[in-house]
N, C-alpha and C positions, 0 to 999 in steps of 0.2 A: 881414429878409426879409418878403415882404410889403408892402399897401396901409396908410394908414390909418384910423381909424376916424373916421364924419363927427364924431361927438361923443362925448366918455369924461367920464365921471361918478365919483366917487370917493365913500364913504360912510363914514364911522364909527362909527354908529350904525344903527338901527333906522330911526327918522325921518329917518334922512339916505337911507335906502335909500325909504321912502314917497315921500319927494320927489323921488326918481329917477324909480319910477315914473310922477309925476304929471307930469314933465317930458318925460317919453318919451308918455304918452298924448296929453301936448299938441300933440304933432308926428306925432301919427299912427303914432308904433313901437309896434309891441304885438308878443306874442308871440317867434317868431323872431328878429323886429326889436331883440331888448333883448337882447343875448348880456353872460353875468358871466364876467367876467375875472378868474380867479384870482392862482397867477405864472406865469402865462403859458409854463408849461415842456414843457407837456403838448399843444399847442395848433401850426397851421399855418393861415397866414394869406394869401387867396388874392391876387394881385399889384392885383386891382382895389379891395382895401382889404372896409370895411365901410360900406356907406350904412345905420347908424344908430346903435342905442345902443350903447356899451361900457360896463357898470359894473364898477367894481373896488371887491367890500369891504375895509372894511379895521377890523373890526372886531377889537379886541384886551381881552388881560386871559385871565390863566389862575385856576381857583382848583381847590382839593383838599379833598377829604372822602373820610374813610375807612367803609366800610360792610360789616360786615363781614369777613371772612377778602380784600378785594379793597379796593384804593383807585378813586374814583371821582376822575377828570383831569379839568375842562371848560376846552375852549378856544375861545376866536374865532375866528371863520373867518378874518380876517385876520391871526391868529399863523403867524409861518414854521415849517413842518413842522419840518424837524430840529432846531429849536432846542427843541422840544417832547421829540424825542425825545432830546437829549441829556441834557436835564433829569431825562428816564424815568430813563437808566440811568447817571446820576449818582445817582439815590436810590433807587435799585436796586429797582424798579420793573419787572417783568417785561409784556412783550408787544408791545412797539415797538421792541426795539434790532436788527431785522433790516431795520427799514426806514429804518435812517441813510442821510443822504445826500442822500436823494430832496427834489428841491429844488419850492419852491411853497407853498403856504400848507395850514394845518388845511383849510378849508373845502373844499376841491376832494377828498381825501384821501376821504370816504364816494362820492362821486360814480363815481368810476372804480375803488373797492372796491382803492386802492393795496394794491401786494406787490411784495415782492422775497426770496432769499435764504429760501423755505419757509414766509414769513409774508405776511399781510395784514390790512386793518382790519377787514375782516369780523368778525375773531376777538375783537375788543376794543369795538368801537363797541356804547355800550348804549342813546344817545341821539344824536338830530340835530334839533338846534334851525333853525326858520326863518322865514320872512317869505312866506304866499304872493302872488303878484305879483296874482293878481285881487282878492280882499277887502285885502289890506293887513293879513289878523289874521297870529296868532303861532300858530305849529304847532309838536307834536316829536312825532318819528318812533323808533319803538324799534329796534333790530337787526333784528329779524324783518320790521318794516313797511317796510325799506330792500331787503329781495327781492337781497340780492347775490349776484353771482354771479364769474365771473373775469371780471374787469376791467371790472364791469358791474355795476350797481343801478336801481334803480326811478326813481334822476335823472336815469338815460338813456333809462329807457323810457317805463314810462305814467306817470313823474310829471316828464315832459324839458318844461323851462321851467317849471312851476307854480311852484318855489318858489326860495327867493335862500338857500343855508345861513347860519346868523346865529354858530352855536356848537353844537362835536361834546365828545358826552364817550365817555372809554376807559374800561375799566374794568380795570384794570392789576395785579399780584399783587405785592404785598409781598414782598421776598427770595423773590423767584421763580428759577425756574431758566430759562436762553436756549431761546431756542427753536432746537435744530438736528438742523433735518429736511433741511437741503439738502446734496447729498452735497460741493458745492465749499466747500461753508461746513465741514462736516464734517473735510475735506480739510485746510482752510489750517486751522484749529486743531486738529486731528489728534487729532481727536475717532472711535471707532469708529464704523459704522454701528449706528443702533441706539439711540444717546444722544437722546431728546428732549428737549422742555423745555417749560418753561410753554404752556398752551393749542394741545396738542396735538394730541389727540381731540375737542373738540367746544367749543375756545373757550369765552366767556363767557358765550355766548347759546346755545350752539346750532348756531351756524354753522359750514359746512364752513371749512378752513383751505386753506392757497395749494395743496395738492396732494388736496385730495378731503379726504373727513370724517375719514377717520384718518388725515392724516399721509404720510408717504413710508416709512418703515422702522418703527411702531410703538409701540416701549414709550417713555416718559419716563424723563426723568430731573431731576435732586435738584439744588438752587442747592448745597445742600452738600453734596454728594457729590462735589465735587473737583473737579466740570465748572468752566468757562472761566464770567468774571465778565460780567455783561450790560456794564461798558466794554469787556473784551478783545473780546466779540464784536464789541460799538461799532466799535471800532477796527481788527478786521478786516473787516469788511465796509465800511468807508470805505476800507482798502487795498486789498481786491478790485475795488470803484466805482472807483475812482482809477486802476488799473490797465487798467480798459475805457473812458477817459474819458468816465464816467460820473458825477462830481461836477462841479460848476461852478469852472472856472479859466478866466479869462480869457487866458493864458501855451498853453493846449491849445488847440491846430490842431483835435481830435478833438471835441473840446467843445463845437462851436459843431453842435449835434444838439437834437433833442424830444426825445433818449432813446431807447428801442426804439422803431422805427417801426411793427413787427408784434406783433401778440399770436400766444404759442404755438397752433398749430392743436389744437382738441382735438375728438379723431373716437371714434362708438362702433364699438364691438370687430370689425363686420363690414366698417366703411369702412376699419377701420386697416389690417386685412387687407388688401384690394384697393390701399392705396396701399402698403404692404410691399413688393407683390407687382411692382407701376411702379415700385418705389427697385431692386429688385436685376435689375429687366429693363433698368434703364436702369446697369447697373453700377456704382451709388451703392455697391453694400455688396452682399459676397460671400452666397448664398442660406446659411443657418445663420449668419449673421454676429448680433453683437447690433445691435440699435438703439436707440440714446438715447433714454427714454421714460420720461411720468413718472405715475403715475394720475393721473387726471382725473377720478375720483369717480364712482357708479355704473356702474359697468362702461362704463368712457371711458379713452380713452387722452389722454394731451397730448405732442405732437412739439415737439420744440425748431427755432423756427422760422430758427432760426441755421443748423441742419442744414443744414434743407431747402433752402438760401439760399446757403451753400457749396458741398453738393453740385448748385446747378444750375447749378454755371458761375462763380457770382459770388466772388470774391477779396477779402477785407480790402486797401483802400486803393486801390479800382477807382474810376473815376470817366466819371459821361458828361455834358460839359463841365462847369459851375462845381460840379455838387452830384455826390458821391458817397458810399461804403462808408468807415464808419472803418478806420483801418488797425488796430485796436485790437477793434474787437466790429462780428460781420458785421449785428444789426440798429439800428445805427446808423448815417444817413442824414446828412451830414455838409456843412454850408456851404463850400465847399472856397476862399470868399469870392468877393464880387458873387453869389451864385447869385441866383436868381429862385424864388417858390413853385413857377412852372410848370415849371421845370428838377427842383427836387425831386419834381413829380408825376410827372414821365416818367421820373424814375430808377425811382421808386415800381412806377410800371407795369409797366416794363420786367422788374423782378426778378420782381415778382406773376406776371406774365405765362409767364415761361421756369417758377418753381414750378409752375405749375399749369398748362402744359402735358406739363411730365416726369412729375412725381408726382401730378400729379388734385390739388391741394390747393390750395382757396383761401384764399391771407394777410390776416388781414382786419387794418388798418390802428388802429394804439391811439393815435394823437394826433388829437384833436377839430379838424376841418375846417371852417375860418370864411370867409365869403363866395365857397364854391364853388356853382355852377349843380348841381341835384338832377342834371343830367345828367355832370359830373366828378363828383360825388360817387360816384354809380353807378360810374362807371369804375376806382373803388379799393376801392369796398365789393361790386359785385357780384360 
């Protein structure tokens, strides 16, 4: 799906990335014009392609040093995510085994502040090694200088294009206990509410975790005190993915997706109110009913944008012609084959549209959007 790009550039090195640069300058792409290409999972590509640079790093090699009551992980940006974290919790290595699965490389992983399943990097990232694209020098960035936030850091905002990530490191807990804050994670290993686990309350650095700065239910809990091994959770949270075709299989009809297409809406406590009050006028949910919600940190709520998505009409396994709704997980937006970007963008619309004229809520869109006009762009982000 998709155009493509007039030129792709691939790097393995540092100097392979400088000479990127200088190949792109030579033609006049600067800026904008140089978009890095991770694995591409996360990503919608617009049918008119890209008139200019794509770079993909591909920068590899892991190493480990211990500091500490914590091990310190460095990886390339071009080592494949999960294969990172399998490694985590094969050597039992706490703070990564909730984000199995998730497919695409180290390097993109501090960028969009990955999470899933109660966790995120936010919580582990101590460092981020890079290349910035105007000097050509070498930069690293600590936890705190990455400004993350949900689904969201300083490589989206005031630091979007400066720099090319080269190599992140985690800072990971020896015979740590899993992290489980999520109530479905909770659930499939039948675990009580209540049971946490490593980097709980305030992570490695400081930073809030996937549900606000403490957590969803509070207290931790103990690698040994009988909780579930960082493989079992491994290994359930790849049955959970797998169950939403959410792992990559070629064989899944459902799979052929960017993953959530929406990020959870998260509103402070006077807006949650107001759209509360449009879910049960619009007969979403009985007045006293509960609704699915999860903290959003500082006195914020976060709506599950699945809800909102369901209850406006839309159906698992709906489709308006070649792109549609998995039949499997409602924020997955789904190749239904031949689709087109712009077939996906009007599905896109379409749902935005109907949420946020029932409920007041606008869906703001979590796959990065390449060779759209700032005026389609607006029409899914505004």
């Amino acid at each position: 799906m998709g155009g493509p790009a007039r030129w792709l550039l691939e790097a393995d090195d540092e100097e392979g990335l400088r000479e990127a640069f200088a190949f792109a300058a030579g033609r006049g792409v600067e800026g904008a014009g140089l978009l890095v290409l991770g694995g591409g999972s996360n990503l919608l590509v617009a049918d008119r392609g890209i008139d200019g640079v794509v770079l993909r790093p591909r920068l590899r090699g892991i190493t480990v040093s211990a500091e500490g009551d914590r091990v310190l992980v460095r990886a390339g940006a071009g080592e494949p995510w999960d294969g990172l974290v399998a490694r985590a919790a094969e050597e039992g290595w706490a703070g990564l085994e909730c984000l199995s699965g998730i497919p695409g490389d180290v390097g993109a992983t501090p960028i969009q502040n990955v999470g899933a399943y109660g966790q995120e990097v936010a919580e582990t990232v101590v460092a981020v090694e890079a290349i910035d694209r105007g000097s050509g020098a070498r930069v690293t960035l600590d936890g705190a200088q990455c400004r993350f936030g949900y689904r969201d850091s300083a490589f989206k905002r005031e630091a979007r294009g400066r720099y090319v990530i080269t190599a992140v490191t985690f800072a990971l807990t020896p015979r740590g206990a899993a992290a489980l804050r999520y109530p479905e994670l909770q659930r499939a290993l039948q675990v009580p509410a209540g049971a946490h686990g490593a980097h709980g309350a305030h992570g490695a650095h400081g930073a809030h975790g996937a549900h606000g700065a403490h957590g969803a239910h509070g207290a931790h809990g103990a690698q040994g005190g009988g909780g579930p091994s960082l493989a079992e959770v491994r290994a359930t949270v790849l049955r959970l993915r797998r169950s939403k075709s959410m792992v990559l299989d070629p064989e899944d009809e459902n799979g052929k997706s960017a993953g959530s297409f929406f990020m959870n809406p998260t509103l402070d406590v006077e807006t949650f109110a107001g759209v509360r009050a449009r879910i049960e006028a619009a007969g979403a949910i009985k007045a006293g009913d509960a609704l699915p919600t999860f903290p959003g940190g500082e006195g914020r709520v976060k709506v599950p944008a699945a809800w909102l998505i369901e209850r406006a009409g839309f159906t698992k396994g709906m489709a308006l012609g070649r792109a549609g709704i998995s039949s499997r997980h409602a924020l997955a937006l789904v190749n239904r084959g031949g689709a087109t970007a712009a077939e996906m963008v009007a599905l896109a619309m379409h749902i935005r549209g109907e949420v946020r004229a029932r409920f007041g809520v606008a869906l703001a869109p979590e796959p990065d959007l390449w060779g759209f006009t700032r005026e389609e762009q607006a029409a899914l982000t505004g």
